[in-house]
KOLDRENRO-671119 format. One line per field, with one value per residue (C-alpha): residue number from 1; residue in one letter; x, y, z. Coordinates in pm, 1 decimal. Layout:
<sites>
num <- (NUM, ...)
residu <- (A, ...)
xx <- (X, ...)
yy <- (Y, ...)
zz <- (Z, ...)
</sites>
This chain:
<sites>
num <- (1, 2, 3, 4, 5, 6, 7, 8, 9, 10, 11, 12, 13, 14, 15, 16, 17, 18, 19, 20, 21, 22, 23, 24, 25, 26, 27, 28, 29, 30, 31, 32, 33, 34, 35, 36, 37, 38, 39, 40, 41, 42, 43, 44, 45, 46, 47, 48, 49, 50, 51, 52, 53, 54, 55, 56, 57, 58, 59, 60, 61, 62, 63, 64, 65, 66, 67, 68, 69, 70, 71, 72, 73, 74, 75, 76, 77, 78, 79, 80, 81, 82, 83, 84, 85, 86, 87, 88, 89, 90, 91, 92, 93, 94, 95, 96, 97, 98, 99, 100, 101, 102, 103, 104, 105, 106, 107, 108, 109, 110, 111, 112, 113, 114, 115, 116, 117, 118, 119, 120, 121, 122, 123, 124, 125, 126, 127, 128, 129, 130, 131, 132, 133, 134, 135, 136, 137, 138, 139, 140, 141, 142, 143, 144, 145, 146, 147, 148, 149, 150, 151, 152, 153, 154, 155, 156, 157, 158, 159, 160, 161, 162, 163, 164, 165, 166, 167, 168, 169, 170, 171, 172, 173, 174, 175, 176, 177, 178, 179, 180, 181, 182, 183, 184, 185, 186, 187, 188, 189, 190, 191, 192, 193, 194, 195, 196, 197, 198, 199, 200, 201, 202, 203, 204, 205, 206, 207, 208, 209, 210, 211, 212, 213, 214, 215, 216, 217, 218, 219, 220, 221, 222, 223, 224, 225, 226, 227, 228, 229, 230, 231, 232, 233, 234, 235, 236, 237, 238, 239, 240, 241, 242, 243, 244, 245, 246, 247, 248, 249, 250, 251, 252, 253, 254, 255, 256, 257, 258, 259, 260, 261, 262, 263, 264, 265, 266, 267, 268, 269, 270, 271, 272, 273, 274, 275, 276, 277, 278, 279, 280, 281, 282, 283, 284, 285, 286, 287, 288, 289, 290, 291, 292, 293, 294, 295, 296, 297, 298, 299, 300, 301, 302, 303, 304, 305, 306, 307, 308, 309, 310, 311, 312, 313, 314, 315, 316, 317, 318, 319, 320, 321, 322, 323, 324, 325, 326, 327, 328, 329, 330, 331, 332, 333, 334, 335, 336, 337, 338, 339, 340, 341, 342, 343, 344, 345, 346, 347, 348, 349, 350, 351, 352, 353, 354, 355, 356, 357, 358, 359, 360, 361, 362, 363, 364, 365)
residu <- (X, X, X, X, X, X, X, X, X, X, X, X, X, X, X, X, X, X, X, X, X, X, X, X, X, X, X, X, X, X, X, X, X, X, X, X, X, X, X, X, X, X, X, X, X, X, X, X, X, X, X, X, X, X, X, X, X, X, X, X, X, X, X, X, X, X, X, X, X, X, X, X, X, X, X, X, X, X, X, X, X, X, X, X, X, X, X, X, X, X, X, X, X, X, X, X, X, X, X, X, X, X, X, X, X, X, X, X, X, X, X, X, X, X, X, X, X, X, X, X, X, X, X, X, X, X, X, X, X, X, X, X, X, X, X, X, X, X, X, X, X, X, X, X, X, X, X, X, X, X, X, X, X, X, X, X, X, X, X, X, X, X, X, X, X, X, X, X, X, X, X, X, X, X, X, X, X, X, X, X, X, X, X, X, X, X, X, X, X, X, X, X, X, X, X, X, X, X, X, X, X, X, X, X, X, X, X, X, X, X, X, X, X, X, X, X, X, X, X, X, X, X, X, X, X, X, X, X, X, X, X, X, X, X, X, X, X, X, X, X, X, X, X, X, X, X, X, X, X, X, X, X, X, X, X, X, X, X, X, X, X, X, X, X, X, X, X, X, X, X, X, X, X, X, X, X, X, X, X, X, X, X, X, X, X, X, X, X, X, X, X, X, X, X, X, X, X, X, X, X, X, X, X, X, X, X, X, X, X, X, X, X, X, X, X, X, X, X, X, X, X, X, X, X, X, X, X, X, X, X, X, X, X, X, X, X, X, X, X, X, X, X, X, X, X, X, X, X, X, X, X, X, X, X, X, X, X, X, X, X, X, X, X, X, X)
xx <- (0.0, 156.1, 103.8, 218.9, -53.3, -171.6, -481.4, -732.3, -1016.1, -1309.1, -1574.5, -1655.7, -1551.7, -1469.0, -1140.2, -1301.7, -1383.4, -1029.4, -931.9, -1251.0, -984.4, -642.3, -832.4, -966.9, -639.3, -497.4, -766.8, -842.4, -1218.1, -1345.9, -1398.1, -1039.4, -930.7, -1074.5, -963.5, -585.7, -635.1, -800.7, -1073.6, -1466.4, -1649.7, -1899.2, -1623.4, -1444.7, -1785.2, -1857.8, -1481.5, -1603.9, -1904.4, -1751.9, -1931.7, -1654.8, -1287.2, -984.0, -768.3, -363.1, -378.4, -610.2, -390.4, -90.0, -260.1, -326.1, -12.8, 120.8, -156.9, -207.2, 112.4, -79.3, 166.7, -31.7, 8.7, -199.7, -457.9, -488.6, -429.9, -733.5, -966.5, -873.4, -923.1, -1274.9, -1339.8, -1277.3, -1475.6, -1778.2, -1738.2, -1701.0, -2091.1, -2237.0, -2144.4, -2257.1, -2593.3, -2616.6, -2562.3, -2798.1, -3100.9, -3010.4, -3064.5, -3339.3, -3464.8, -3304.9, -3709.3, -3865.5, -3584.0, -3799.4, -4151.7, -3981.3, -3902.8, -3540.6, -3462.1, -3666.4, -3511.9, -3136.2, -3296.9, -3450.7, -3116.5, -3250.3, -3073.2, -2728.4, -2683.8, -2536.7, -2517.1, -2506.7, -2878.2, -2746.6, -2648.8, -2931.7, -3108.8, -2883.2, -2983.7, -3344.3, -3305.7, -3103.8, -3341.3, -3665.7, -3432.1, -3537.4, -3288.4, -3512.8, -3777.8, -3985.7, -4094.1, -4158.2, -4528.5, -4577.5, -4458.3, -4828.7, -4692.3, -4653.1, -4999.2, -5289.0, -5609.4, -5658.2, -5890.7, -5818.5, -5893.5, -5685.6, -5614.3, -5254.1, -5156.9, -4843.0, -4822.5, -4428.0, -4444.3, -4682.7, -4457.6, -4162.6, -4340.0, -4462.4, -4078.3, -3987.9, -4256.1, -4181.9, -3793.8, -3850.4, -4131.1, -3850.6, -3640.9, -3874.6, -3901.7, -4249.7, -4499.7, -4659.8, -4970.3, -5268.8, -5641.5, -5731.4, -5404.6, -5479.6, -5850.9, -5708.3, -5521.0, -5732.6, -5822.2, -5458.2, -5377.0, -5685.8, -5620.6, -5273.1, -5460.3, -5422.9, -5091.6, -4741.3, -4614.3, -4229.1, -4494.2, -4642.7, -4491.9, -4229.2, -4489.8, -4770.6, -4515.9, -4393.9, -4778.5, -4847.3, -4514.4, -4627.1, -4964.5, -4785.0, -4857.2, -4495.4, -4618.5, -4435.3, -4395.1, -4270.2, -4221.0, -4499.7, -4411.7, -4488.4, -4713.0, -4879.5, -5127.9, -5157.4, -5151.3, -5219.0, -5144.7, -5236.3, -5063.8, -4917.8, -4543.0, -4591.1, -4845.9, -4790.0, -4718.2, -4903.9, -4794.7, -4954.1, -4774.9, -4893.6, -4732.0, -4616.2, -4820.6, -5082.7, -4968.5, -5327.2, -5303.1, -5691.3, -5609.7, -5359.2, -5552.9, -5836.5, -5628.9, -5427.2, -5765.2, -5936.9, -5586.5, -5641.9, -6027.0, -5876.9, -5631.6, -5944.9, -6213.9, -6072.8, -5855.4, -5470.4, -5480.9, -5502.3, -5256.3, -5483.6, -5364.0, -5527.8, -5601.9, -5836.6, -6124.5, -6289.3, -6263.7, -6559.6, -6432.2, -6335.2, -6635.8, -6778.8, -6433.2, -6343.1, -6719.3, -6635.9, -6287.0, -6447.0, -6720.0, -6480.4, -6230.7, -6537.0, -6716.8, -6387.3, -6282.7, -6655.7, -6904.3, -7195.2, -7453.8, -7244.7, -7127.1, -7539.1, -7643.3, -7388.9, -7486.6, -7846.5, -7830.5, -7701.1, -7434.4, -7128.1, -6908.9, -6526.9, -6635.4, -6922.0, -6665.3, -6396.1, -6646.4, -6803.9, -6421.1, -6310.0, -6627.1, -6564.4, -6139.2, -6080.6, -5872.9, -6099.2, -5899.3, -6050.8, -6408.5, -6321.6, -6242.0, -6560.9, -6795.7, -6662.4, -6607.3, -7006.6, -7086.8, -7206.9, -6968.2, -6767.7, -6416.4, -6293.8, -6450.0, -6255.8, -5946.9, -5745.2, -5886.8, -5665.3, -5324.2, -5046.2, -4711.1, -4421.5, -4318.7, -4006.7, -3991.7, -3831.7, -3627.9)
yy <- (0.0, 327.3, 531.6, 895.7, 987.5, 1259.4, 1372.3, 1695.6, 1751.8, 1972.8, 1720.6, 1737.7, 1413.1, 1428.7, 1212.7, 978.0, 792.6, 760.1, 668.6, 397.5, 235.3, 261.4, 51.4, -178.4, -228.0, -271.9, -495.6, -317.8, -208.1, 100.7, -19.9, -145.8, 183.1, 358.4, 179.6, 237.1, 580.0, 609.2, 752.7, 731.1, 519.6, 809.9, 1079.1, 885.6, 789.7, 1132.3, 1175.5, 919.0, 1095.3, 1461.5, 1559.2, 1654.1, 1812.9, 1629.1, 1848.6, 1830.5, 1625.3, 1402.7, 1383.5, 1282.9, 1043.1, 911.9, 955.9, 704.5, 452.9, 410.9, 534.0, 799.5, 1142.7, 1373.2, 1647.4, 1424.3, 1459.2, 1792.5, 1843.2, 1633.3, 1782.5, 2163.4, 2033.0, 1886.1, 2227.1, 2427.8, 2200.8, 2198.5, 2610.7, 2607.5, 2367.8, 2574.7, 2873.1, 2748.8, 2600.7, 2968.8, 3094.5, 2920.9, 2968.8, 3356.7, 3280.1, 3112.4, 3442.5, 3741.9, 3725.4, 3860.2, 4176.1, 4398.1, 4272.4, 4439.7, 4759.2, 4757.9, 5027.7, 5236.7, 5153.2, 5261.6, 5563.4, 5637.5, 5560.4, 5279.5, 5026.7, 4987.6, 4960.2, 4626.1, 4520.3, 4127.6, 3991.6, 3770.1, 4083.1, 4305.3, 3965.8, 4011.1, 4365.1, 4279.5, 4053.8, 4248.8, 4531.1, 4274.6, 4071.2, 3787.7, 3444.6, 3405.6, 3681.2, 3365.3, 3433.9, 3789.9, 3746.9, 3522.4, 3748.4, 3862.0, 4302.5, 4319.5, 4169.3, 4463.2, 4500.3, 4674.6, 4973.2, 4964.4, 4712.9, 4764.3, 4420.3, 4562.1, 4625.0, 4483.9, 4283.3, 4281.1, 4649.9, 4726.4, 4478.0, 4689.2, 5007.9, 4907.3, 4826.8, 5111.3, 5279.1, 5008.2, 5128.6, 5450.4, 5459.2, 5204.4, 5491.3, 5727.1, 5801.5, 5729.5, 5731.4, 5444.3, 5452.4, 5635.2, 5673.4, 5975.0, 6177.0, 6148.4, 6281.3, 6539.0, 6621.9, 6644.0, 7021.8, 7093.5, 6888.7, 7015.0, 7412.0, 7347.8, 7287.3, 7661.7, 7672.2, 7539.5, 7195.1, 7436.5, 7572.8, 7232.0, 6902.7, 6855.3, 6989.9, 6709.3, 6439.7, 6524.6, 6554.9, 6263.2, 6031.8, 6185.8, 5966.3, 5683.1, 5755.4, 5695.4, 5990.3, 5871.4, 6069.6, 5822.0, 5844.9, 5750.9, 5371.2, 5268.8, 4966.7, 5024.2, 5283.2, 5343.3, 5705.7, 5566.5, 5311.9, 5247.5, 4968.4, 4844.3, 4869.5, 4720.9, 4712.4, 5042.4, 5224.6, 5239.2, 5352.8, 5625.3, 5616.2, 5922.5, 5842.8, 6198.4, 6053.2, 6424.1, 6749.1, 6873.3, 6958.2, 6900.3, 6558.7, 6517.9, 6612.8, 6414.6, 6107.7, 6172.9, 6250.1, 5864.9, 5691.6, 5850.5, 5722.7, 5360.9, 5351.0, 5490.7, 5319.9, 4998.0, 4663.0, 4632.7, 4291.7, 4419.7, 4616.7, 4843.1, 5021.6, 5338.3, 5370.4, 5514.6, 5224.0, 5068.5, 4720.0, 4543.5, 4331.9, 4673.6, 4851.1, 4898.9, 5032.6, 5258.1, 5431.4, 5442.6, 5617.2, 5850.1, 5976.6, 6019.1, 6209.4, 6402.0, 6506.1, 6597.9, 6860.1, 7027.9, 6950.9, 6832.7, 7090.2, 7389.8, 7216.0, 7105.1, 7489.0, 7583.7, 7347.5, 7387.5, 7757.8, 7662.9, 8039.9, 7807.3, 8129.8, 8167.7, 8431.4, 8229.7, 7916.5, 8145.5, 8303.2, 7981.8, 7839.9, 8143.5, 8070.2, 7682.9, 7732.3, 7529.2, 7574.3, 7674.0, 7463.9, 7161.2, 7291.5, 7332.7, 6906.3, 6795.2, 7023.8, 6892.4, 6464.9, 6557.8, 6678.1, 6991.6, 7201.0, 7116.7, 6940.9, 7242.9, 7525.0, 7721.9, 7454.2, 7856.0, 7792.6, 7491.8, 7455.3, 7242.0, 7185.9, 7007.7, 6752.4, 6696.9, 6331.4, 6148.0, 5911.8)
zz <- (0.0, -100.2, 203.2, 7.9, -222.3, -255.3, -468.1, -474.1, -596.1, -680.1, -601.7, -216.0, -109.7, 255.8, 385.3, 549.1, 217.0, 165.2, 512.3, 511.4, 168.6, 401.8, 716.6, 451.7, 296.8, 640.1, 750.8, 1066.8, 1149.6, 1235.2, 1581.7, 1590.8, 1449.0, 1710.6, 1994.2, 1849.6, 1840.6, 2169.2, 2013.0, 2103.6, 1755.9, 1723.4, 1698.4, 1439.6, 1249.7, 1213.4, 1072.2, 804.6, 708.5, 681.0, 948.8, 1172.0, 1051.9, 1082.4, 1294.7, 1284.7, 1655.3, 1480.4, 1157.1, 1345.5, 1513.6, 1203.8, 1068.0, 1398.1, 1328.5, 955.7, 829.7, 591.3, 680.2, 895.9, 598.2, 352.9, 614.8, 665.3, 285.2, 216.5, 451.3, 365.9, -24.9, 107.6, 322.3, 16.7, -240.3, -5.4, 39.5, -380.7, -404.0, -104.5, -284.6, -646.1, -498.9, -328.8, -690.3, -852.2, -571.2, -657.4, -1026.3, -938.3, -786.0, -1021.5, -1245.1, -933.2, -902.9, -1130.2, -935.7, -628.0, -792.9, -765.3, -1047.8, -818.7, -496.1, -658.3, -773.8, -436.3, -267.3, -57.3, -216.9, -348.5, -770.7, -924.4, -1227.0, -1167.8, -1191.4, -803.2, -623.9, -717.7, -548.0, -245.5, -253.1, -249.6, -16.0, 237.3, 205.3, 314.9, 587.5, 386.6, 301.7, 10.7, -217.6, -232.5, 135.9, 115.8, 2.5, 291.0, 554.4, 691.6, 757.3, 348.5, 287.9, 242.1, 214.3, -63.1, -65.8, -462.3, -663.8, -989.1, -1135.7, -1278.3, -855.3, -840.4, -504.3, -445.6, -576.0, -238.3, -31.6, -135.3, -44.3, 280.6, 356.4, 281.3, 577.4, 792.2, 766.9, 843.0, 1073.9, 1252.5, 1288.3, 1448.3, 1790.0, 1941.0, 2259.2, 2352.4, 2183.1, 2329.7, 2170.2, 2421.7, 2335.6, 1970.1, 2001.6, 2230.5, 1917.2, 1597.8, 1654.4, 1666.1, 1328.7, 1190.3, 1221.2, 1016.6, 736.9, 701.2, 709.7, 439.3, 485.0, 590.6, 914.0, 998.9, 890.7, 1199.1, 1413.6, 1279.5, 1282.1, 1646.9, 1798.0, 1629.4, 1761.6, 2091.3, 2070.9, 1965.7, 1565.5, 1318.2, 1058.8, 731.7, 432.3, 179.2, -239.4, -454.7, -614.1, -968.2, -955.6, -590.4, -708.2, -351.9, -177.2, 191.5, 438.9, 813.3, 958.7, 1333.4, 1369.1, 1754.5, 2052.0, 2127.4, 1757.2, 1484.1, 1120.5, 869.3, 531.6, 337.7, -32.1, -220.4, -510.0, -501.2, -405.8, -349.4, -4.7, 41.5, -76.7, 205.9, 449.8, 367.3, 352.6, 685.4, 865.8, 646.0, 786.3, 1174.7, 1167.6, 1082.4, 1400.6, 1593.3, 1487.6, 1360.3, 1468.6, 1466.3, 1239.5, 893.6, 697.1, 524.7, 147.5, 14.2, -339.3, -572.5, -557.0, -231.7, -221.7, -107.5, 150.4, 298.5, 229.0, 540.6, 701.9, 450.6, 429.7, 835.4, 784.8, 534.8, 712.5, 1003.7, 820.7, 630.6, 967.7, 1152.8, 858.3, 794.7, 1118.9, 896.3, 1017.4, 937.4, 635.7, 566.6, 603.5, 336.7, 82.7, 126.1, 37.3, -267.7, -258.4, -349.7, -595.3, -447.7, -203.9, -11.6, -13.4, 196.6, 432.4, 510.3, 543.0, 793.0, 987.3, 1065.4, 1076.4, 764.0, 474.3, 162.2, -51.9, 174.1, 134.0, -242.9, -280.1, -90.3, -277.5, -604.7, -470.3, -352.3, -736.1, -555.0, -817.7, -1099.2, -1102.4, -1269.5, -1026.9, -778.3, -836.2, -800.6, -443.4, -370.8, -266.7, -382.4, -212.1, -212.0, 59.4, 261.8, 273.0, 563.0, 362.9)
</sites>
């Protein structure tokens, strides 16, 4: 028996094959083989089966028993190490292949451009990049993962699903990073007045000021980028037991339309349960029906008290100058009695739209 070869390969074959050929060729057992070494069976088994690495003691042990040099040994198994590393690594490569078709679902020209995550140009590491920016092992479970499932309040068939996951990450991220309250119903009612006179004022006079009385009642107030394929303007959503999430999307720049939504996304954490991960769109869904007319008339009544708002319509004096007397008199912006006279068919889509505002948004990514 030539007890110098050595050999190497790419296949991972651990040393215990070839050290199962030098006891046969010996004719000692494993059993024997063990009790020469000293050595309990199951330690040496799993030496056999690659399950455990032949360390230099272990090789010159070897080396004194079977005659094999210790350096074959420890050549062998780093060969085996390094082969097995190579087929992890290739198997790794291929799951990512496996993967790279659902890259675009997720948006990730968008994300670069965003700055959220980092540009390749391999199809695998834009995976990895995905993947890193869910805290996922695999895009195949991100659909699964109950916080990126919504109810939709839209029901556009062309809704792209990983699109909305994507987006929701994105709010979850940041609403991570903000500083909250423990969440508390009373302290947000307390509230609304407050929230509700800054519709009168710039986004530069009120955002920090909304987004700090809000984290004070336990509310993450996130202004996020508008994502192609989520049609979605809104989301309401539980970070934890004691915060809850508002995304506000800077899809619109009406203000009217902002403050509409924000007001539809506070009657959901007031009125309704923590369970469901609720997306804003442009359609009610019919599952949702009955929350959404909820959150609406909530966030109708808590802009324009109906009776006021009754009187007004009834008299039927809607020209530019009745709107902004009857909008000084109830402490609203005009631009907000403007939208639900023309959503109500009251006026024209096209009337008093001079009366709105629009404004640009300081996002908090």
């Amino acid at each position: 028996m030539a007890t110098n070869q050595e050999f190497y390969s790419d296949l991972p074959l651990p040393p215990g094959e070839y050290l199962e050929e030098v006891i046969e060729d010996l004719g000692i057992t494993k059993q024997e083989l063990a009790k020469r070494m000293n050595r309990p069976a199951p330690k040496l088994s799993a030496i056999f089966k690659g399950h455990k690495v032949i360390t230099p003691d272990t090789a010159l042990q070897l080396e004194k028993v079977v005659g094999v040099p210790a350096h074959v040994w420890t050549g062998l198994e780093a060969e085996y190490r390094l082969a097995l590393a190579r087929s992890h690594q290739q198997e790794e490569q291929n799951r990512l292949r496996k993967e790279s078709h659902l890259v675009k679902r997720f948006r990730y020209a968008d994300l670069v451009k965003l700055g959220i995550v980092s540009k390749k140009t391999k199809p695998t590491e834009k995976v990895v990049e995905i993947q890193r920016f869910f805290g996922v092992a695999s895009l195949t479970t991100v659909l699964e993962l109950r916080r990126y499932k919504a109810a939709f309040r839209a029901g556009k068939p062309q809704r792209s699903p990983e699109a909305v996951a994507s987006w929701l990450r994105i709010g979850e991220l940041q609403a991570q990073r903000l500083r909250c309250a423990p969440f508390e119903k009373k302290r947000i009612t307390r509230s609304l007045e407050r929230i509700r006179a800054m519709t009168l004022m710039k986004p530069e006079g009120f955002q920090e000021e909304l987004q700090q009385l809000l984290a004070d009642s336990g509310v993450a107030l996130v202004l996020c980028p508008h994502l192609p394929g989520t049609y979605a303007h809104g989301a309401t959503f539980w970070f934890s037991r004691d915060k809850a999430v508002v995304m506000m999307t800077l899809r619109y720049k009406w203000a009217d339309v902002f403050w509409f939504s924000l007001f539809h996304e506070l009657g959901h954490i007031l009125l309704h349960n923590r369970q469901a991960v609720i997306l804003e769109g442009d359609k009610p869904n019919p599952a949702q029906k009955v929350h959404e007319q909820e959150a609406d008339q909530f966030a109708a009544d808590t802009l324009i008290p109906p009776k006021p708002y009754g009187a007004f319509v009834k008299a039927r004096r809607l020209f530019a100058d009745d709107i902004e007397r009857f909008s000084r008199q109830i402490g609203i912006s005009k631009g907000i009695v403007v939208g639900r006279l023309q959503k109500e068919s009251h006026i024209k889509p096209s009337w008093h739209n001079g009366l709105r505002m629009q404004f640009e948004w300081k996002s908090n990514g």
